[in-house]
Every structure is written in structure tokens, then in C-alpha cells.
mmJSON file of the N, C-alpha and C atoms, coordinates in Angstrom:
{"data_MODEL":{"atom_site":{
"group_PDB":["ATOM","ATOM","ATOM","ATOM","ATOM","ATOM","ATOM","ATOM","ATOM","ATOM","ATOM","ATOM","ATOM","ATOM","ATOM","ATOM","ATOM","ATOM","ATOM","ATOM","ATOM","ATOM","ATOM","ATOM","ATOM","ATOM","ATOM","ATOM","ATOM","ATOM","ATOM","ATOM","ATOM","ATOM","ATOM","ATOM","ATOM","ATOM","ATOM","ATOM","ATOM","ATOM","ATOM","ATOM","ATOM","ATOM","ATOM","ATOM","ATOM","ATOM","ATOM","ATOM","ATOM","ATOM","ATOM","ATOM","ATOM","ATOM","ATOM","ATOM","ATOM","ATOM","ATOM","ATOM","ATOM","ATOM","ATOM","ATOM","ATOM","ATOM","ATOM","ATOM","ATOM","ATOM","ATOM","ATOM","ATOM","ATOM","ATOM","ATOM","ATOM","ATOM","ATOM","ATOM","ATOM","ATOM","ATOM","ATOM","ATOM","ATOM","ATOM","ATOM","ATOM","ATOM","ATOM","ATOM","ATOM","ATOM","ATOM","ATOM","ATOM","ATOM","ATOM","ATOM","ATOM","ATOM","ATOM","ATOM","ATOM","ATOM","ATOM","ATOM","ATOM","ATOM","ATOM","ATOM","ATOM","ATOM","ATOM","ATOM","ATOM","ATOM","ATOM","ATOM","ATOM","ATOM","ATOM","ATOM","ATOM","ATOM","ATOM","ATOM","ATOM","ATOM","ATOM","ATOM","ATOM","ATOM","ATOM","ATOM","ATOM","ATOM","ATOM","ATOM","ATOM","ATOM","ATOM","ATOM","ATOM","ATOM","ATOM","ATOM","ATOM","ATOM","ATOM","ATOM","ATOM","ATOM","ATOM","ATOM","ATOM","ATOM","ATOM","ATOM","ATOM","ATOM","ATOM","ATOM","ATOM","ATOM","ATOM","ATOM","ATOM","ATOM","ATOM","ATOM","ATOM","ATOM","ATOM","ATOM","ATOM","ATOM","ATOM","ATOM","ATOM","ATOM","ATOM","ATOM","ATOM","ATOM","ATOM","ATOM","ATOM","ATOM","ATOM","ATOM","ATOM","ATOM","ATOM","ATOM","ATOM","ATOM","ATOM","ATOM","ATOM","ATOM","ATOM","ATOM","ATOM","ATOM","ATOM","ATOM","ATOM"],
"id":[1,2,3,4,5,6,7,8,9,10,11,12,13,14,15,16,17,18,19,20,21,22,23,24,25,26,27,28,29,30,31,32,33,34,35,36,37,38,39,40,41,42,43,44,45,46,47,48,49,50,51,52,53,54,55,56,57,58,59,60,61,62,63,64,65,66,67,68,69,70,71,72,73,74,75,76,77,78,79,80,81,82,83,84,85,86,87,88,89,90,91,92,93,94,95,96,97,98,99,100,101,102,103,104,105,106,107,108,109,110,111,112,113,114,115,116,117,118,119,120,121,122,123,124,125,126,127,128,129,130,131,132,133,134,135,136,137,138,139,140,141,142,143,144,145,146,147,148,149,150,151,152,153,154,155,156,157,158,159,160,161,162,163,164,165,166,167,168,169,170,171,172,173,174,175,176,177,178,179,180,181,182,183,184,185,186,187,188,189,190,191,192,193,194,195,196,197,198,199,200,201,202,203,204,205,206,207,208,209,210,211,212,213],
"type_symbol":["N","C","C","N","C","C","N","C","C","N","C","C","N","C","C","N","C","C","N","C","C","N","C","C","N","C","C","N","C","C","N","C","C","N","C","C","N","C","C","N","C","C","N","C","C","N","C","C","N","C","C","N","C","C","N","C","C","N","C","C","N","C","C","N","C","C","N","C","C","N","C","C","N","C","C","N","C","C","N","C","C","N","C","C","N","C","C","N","C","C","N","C","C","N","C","C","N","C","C","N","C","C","N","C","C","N","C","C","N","C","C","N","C","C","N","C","C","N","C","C","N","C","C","N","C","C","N","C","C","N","C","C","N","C","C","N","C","C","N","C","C","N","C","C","N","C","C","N","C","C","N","C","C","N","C","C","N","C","C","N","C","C","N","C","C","N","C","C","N","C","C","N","C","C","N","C","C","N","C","C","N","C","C","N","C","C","N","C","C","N","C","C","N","C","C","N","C","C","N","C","C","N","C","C","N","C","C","N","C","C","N","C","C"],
"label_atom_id":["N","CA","C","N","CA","C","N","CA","C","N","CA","C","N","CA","C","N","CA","C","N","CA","C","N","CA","C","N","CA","C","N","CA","C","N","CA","C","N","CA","C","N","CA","C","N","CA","C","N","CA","C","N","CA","C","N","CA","C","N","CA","C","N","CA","C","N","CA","C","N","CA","C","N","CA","C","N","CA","C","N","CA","C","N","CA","C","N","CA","C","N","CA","C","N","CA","C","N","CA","C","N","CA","C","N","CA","C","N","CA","C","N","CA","C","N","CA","C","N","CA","C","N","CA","C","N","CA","C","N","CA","C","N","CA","C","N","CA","C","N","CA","C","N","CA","C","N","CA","C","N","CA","C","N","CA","C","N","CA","C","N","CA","C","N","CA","C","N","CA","C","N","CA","C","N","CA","C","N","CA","C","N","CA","C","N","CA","C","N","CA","C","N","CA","C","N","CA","C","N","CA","C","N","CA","C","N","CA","C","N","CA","C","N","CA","C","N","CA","C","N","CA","C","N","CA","C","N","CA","C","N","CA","C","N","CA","C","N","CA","C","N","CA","C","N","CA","C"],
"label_alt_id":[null,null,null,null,null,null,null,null,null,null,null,null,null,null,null,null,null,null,null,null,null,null,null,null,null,null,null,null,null,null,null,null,null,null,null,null,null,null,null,null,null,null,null,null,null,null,null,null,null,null,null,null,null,null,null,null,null,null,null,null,null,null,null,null,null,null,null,null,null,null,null,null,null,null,null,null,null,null,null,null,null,null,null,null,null,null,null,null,null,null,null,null,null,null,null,null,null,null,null,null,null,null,null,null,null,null,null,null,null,null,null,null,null,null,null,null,null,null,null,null,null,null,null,null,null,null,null,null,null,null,null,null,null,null,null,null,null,null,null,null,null,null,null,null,null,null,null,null,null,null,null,null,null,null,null,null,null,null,null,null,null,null,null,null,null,null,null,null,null,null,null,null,null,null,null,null,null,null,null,null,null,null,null,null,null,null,null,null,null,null,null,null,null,null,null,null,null,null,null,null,null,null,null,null,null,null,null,null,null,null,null,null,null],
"label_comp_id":["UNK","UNK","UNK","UNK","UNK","UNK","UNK","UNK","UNK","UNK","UNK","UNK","UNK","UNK","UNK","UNK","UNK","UNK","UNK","UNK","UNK","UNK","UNK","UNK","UNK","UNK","UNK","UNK","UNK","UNK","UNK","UNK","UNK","UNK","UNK","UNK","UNK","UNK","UNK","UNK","UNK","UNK","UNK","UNK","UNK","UNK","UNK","UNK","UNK","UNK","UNK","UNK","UNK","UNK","UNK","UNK","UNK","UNK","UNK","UNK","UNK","UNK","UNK","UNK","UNK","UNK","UNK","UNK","UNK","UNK","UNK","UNK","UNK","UNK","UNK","UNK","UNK","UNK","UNK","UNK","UNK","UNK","UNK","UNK","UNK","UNK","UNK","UNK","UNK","UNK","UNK","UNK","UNK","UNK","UNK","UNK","UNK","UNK","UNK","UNK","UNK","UNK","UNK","UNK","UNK","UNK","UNK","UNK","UNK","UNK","UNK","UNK","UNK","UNK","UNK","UNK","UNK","UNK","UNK","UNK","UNK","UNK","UNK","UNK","UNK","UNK","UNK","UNK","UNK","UNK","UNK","UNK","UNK","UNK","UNK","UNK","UNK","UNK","UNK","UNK","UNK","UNK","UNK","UNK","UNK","UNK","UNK","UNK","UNK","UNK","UNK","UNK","UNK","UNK","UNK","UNK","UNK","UNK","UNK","UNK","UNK","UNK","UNK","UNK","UNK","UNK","UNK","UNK","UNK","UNK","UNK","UNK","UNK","UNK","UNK","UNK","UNK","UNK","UNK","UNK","UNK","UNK","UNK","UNK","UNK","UNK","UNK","UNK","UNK","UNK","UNK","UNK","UNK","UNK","UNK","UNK","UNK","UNK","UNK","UNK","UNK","UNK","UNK","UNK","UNK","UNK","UNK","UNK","UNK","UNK","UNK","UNK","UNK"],
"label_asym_id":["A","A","A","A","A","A","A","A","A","A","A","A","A","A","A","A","A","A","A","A","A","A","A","A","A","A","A","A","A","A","A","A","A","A","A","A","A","A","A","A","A","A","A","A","A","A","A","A","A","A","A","A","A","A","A","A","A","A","A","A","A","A","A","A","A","A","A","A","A","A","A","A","A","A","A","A","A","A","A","A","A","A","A","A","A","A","A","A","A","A","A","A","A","A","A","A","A","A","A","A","A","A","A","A","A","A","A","A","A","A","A","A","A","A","A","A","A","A","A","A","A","A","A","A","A","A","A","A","A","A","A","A","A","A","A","A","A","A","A","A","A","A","A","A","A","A","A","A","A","A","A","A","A","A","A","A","A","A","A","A","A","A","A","A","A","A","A","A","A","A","A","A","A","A","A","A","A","A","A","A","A","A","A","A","A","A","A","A","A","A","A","A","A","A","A","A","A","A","A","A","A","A","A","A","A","A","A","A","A","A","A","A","A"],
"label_entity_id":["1","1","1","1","1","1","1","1","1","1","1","1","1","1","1","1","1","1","1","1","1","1","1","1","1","1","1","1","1","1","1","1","1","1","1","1","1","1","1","1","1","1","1","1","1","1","1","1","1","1","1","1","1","1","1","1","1","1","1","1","1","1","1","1","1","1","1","1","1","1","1","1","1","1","1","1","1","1","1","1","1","1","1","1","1","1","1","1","1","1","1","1","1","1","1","1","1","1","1","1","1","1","1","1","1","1","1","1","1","1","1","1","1","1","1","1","1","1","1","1","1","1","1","1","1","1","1","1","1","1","1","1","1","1","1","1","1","1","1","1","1","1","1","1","1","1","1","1","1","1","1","1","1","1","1","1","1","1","1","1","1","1","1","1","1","1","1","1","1","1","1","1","1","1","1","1","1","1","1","1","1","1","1","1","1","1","1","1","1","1","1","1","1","1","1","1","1","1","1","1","1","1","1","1","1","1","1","1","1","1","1","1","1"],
"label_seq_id":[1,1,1,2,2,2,3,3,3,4,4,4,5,5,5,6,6,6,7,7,7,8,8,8,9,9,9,10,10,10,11,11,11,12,12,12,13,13,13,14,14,14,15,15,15,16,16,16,17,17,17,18,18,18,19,19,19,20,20,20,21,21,21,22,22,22,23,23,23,24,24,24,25,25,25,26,26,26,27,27,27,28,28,28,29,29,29,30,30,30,31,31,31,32,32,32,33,33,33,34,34,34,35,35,35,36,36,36,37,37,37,38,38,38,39,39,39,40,40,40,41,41,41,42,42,42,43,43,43,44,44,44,45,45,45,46,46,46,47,47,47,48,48,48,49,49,49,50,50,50,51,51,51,52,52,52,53,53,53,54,54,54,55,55,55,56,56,56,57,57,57,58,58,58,59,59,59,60,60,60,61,61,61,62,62,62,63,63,63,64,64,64,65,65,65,66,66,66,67,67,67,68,68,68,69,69,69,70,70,70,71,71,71],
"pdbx_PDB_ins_code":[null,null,null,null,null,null,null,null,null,null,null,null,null,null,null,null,null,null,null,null,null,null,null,null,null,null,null,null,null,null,null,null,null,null,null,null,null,null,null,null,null,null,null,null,null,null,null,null,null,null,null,null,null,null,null,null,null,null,null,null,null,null,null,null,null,null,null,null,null,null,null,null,null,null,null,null,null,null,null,null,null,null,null,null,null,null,null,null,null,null,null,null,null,null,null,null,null,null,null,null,null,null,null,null,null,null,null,null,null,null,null,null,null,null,null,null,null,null,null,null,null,null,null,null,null,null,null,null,null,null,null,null,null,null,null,null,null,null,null,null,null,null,null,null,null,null,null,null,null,null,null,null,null,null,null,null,null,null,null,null,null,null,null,null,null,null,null,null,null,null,null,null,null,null,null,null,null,null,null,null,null,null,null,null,null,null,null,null,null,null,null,null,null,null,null,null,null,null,null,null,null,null,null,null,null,null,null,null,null,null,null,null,null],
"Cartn_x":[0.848,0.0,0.891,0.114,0.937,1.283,1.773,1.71,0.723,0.247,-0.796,0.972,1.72,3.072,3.057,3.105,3.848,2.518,0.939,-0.04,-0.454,0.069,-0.02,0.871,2.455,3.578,2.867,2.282,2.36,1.265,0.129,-1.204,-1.276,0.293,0.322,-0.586,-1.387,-2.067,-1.872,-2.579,-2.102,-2.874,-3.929,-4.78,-4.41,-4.583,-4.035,-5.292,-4.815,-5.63,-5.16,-5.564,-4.884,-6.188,-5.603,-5.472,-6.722,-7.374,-8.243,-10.208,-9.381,-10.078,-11.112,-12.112,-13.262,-13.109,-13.07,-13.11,-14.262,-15.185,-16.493,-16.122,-15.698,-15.101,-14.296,-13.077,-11.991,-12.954,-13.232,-14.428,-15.519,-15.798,-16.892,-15.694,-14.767,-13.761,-13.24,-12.59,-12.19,-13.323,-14.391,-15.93,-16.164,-16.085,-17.157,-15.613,-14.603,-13.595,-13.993,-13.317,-13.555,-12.217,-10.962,-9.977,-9.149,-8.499,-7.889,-7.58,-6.995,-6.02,-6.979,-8.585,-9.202,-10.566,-10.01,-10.727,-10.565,-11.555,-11.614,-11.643,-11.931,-12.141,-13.578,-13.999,-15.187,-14.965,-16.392,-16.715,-15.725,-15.831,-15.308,-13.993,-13.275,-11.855,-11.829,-12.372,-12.201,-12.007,-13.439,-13.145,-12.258,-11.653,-10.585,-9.66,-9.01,-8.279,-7.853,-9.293,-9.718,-9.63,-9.463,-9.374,-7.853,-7.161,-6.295,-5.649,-5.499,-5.632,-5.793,-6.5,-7.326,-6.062,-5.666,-5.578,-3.823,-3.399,-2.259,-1.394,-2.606,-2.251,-1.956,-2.808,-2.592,-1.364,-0.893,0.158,0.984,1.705,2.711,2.027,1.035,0.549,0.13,-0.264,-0.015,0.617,2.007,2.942,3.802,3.413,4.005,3.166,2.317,1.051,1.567,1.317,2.325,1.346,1.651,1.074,-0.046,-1.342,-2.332,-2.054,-1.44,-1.323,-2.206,-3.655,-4.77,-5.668,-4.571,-5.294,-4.922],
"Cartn_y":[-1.179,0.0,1.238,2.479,3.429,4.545,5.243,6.157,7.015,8.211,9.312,9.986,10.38,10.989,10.125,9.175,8.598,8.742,8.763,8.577,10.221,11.443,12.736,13.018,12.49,12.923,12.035,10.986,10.461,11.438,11.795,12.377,14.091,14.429,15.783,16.173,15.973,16.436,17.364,18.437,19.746,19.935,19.144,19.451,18.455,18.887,18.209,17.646,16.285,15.479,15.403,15.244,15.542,14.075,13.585,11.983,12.667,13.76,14.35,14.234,14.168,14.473,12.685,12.568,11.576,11.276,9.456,8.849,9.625,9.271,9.655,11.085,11.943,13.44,12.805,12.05,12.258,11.316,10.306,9.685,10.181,11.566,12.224,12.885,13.737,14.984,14.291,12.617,12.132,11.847,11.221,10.927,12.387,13.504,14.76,15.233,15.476,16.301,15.737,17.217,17.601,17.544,17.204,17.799,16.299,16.647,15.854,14.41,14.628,13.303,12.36,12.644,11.614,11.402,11.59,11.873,9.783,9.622,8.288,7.392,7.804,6.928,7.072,5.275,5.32,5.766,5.296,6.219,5.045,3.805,2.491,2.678,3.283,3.346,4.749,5.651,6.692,6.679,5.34,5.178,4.696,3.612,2.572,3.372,4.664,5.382,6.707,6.857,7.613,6.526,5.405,4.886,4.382,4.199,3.912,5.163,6.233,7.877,7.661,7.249,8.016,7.046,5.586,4.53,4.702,5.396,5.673,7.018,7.93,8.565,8.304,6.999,6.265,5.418,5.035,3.835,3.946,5.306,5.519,4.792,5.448,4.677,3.695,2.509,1.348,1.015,1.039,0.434,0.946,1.817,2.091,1.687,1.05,0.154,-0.488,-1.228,-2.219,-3.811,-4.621,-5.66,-6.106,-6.703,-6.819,-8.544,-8.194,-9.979,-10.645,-10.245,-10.73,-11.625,-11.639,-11.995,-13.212],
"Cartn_z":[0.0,0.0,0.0,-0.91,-0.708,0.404,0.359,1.933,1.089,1.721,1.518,0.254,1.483,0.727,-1.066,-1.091,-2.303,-3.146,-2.347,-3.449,-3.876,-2.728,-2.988,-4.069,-3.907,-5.37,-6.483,-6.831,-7.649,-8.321,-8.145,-8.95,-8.065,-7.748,-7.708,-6.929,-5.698,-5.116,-4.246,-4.316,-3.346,-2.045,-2.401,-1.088,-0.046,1.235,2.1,3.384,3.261,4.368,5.886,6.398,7.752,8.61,9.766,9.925,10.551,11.253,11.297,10.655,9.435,7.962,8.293,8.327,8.265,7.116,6.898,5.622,4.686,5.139,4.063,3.713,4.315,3.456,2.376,2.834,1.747,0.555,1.275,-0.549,-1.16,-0.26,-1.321,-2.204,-1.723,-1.956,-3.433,-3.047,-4.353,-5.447,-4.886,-5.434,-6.785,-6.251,-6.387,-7.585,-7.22,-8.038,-9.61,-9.824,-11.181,-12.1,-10.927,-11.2,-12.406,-13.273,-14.409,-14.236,-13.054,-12.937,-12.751,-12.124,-12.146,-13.376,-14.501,-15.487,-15.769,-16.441,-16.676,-15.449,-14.173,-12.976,-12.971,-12.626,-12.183,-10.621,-9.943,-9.073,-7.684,-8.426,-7.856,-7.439,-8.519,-8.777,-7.784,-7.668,-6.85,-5.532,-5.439,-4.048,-3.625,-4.228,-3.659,-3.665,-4.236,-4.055,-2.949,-2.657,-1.339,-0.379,-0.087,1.167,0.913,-0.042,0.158,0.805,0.042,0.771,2.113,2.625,3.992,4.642,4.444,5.825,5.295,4.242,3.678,4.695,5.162,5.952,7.809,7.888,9.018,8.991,8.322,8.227,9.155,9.456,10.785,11.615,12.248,13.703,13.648,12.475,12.446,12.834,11.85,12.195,13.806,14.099,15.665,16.747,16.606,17.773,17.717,19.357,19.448,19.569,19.368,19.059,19.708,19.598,20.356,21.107,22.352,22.72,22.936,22.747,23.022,21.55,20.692,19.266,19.51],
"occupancy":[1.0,1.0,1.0,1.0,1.0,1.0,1.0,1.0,1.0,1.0,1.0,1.0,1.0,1.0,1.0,1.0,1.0,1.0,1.0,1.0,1.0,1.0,1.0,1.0,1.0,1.0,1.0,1.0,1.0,1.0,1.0,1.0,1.0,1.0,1.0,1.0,1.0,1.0,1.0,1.0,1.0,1.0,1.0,1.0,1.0,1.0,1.0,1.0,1.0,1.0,1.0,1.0,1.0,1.0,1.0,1.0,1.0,1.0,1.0,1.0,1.0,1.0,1.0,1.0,1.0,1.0,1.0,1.0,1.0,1.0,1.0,1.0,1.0,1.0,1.0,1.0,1.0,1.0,1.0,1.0,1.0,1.0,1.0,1.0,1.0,1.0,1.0,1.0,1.0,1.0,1.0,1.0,1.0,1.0,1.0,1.0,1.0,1.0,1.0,1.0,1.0,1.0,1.0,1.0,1.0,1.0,1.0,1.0,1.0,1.0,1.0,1.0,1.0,1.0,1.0,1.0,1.0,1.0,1.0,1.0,1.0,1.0,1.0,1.0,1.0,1.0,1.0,1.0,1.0,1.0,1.0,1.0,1.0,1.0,1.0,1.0,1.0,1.0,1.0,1.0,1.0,1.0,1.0,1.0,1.0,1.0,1.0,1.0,1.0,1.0,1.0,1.0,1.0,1.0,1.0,1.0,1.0,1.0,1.0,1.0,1.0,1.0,1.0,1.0,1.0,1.0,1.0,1.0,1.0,1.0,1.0,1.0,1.0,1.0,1.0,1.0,1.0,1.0,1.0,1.0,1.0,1.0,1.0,1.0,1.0,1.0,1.0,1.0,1.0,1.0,1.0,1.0,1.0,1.0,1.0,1.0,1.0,1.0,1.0,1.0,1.0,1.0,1.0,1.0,1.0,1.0,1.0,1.0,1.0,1.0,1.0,1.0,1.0],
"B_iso_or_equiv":[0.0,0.0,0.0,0.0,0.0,0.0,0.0,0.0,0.0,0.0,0.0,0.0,0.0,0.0,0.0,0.0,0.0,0.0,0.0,0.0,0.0,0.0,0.0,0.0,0.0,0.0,0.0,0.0,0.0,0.0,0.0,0.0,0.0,0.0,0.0,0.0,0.0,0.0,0.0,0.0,0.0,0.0,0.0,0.0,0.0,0.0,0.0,0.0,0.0,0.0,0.0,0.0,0.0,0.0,0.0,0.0,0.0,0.0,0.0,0.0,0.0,0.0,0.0,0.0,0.0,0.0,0.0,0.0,0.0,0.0,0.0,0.0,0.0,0.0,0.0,0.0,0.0,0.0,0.0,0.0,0.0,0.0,0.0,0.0,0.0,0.0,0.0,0.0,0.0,0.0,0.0,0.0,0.0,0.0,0.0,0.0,0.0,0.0,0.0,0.0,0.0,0.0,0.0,0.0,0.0,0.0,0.0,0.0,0.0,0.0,0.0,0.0,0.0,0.0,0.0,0.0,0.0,0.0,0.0,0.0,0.0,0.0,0.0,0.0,0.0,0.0,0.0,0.0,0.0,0.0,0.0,0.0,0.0,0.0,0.0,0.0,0.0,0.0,0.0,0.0,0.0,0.0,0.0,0.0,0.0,0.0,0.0,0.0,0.0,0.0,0.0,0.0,0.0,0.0,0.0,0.0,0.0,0.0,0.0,0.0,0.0,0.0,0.0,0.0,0.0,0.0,0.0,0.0,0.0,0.0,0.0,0.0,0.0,0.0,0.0,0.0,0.0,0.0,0.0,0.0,0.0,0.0,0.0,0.0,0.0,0.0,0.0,0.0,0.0,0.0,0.0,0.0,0.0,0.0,0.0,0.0,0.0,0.0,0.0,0.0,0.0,0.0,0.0,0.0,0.0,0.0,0.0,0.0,0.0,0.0,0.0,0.0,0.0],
"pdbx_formal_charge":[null,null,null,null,null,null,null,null,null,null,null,null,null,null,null,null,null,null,null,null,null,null,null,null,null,null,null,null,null,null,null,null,null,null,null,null,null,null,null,null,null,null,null,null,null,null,null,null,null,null,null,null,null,null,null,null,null,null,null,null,null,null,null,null,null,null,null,null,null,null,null,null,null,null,null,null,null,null,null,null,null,null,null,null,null,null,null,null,null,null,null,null,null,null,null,null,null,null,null,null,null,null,null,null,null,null,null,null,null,null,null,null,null,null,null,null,null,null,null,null,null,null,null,null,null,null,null,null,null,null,null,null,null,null,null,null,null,null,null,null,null,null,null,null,null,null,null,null,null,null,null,null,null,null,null,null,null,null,null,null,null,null,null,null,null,null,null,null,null,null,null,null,null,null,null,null,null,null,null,null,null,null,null,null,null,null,null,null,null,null,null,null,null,null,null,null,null,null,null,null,null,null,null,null,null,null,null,null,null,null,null,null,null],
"auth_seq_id":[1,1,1,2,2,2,3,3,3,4,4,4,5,5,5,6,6,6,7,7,7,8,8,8,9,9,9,10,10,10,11,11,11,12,12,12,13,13,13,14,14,14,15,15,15,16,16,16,17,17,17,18,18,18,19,19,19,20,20,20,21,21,21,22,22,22,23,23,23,24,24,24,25,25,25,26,26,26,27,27,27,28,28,28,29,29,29,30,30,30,31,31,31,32,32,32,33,33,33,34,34,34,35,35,35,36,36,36,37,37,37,38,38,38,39,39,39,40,40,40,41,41,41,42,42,42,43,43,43,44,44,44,45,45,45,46,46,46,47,47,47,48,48,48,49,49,49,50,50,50,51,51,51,52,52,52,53,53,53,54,54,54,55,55,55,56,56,56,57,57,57,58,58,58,59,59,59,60,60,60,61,61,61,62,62,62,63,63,63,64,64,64,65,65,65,66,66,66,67,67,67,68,68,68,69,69,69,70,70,70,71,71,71],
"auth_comp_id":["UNK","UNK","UNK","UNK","UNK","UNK","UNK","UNK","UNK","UNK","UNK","UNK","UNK","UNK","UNK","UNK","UNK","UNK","UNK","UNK","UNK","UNK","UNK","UNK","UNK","UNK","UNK","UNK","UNK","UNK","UNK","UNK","UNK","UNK","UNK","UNK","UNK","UNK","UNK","UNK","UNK","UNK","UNK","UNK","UNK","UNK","UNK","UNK","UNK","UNK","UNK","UNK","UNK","UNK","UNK","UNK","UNK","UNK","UNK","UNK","UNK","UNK","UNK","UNK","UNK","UNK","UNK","UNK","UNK","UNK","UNK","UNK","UNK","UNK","UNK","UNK","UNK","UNK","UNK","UNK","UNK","UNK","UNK","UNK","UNK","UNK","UNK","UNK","UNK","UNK","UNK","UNK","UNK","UNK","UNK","UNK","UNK","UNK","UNK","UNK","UNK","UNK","UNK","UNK","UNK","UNK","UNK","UNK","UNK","UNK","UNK","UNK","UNK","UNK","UNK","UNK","UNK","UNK","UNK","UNK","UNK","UNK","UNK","UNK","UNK","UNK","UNK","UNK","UNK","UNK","UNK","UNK","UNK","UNK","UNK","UNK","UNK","UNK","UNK","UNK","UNK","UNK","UNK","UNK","UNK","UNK","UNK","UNK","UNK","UNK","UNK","UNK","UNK","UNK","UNK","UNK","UNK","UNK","UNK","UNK","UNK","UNK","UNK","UNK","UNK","UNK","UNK","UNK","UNK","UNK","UNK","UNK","UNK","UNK","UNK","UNK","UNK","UNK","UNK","UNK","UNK","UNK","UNK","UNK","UNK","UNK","UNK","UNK","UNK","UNK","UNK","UNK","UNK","UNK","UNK","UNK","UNK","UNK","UNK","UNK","UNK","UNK","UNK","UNK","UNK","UNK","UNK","UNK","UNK","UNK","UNK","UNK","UNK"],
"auth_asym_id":["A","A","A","A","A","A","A","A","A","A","A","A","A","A","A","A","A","A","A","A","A","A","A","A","A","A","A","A","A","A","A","A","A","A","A","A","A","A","A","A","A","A","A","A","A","A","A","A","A","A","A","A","A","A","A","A","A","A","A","A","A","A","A","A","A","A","A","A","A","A","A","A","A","A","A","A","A","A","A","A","A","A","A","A","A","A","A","A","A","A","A","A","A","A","A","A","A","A","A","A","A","A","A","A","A","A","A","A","A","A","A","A","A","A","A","A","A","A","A","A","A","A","A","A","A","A","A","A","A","A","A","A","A","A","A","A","A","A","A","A","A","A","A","A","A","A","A","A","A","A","A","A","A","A","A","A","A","A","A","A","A","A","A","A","A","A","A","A","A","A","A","A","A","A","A","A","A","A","A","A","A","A","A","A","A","A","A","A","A","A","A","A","A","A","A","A","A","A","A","A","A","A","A","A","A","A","A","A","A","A","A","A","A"],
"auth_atom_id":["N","CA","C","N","CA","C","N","CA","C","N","CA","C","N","CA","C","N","CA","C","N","CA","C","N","CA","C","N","CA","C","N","CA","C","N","CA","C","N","CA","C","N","CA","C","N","CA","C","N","CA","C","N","CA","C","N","CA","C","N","CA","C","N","CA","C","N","CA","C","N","CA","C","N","CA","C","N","CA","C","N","CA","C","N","CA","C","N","CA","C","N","CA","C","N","CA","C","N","CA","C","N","CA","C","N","CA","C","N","CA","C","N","CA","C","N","CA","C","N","CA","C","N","CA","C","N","CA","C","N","CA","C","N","CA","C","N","CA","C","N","CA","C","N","CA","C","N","CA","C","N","CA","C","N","CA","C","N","CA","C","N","CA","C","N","CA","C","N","CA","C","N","CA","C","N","CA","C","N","CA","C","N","CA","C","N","CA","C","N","CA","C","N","CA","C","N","CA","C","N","CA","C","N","CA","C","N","CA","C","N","CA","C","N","CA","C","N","CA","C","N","CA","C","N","CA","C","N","CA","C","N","CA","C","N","CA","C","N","CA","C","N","CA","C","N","CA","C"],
"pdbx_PDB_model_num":[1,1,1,1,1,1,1,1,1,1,1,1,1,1,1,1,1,1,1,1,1,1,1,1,1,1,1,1,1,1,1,1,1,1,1,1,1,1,1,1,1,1,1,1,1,1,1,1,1,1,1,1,1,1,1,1,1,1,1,1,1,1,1,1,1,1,1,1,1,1,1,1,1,1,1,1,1,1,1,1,1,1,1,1,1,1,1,1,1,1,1,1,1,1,1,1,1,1,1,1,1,1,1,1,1,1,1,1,1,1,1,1,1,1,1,1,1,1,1,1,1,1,1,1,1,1,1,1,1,1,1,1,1,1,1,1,1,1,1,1,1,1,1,1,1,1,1,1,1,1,1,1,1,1,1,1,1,1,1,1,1,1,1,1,1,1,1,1,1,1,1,1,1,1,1,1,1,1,1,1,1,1,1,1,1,1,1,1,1,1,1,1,1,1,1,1,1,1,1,1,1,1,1,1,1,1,1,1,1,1,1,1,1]
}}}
């Protein structure tokens, strides 16, 4: 999976998400744009890209939680 960083440089994105930011914002925000790069995305492809977005911006604190010994 990508980071938010590597999926923001790759499709030039200027606007900024912040870990803040509620999934369903960032998948309407990708959903609703008008903007080029997502020209030829269905609405499918948008989404899967907004959540990769959203949990792309979580990944640090994934990976810095520390293991659940209870699994």
C-alpha cells in the first residue's frame, strides 16, 4: 500500500488530508472532483483510491502500535 506521501507525489495532489479528515469526506472529496487526474475513474476506482488515501495517511501509527497480545 501506498503512503498518503507517495499517493499525494504520484497524482500531484495539493490538497491536504490531515489523519483528522473523516473517511467519508476524503471519498466524497475524491468521489465529487472535477480535477484531471481523475478523469476516466469510475466512481469504484475513486473510491478505492480515497481509502487507500485516507488509511495511507494512518500507516505511521499502524505500524508504531504495538502488538495486540490478546489476538
Amino acid at each position: 500500500m501506498k503512503t498518503y506521501q507517495e499517493f499525494k507525489d504520484e497524482y500531484n495532489i495539493t490538497e491536504v488530508l490531515t489523519k483528522e479528515t473523516p473517511i467519508k469526506d476524503v471519498i466524497d472529496d475524491f468521489i465529487k472532483s472535477d480535477d484531471e487526474r481523475f478523469a476516466g475513474k469510475s466512481k469504484e476506482e475513486r473510491r478505492k483510491m480515497a481509502i487507500g488515501a485516507y488509511y495511507g495517511l494512518r500507516k505511521e501509527d499502524l505500524d508504531e502500535s504495538e502488538p495486540n497480545e490478546n489476538i
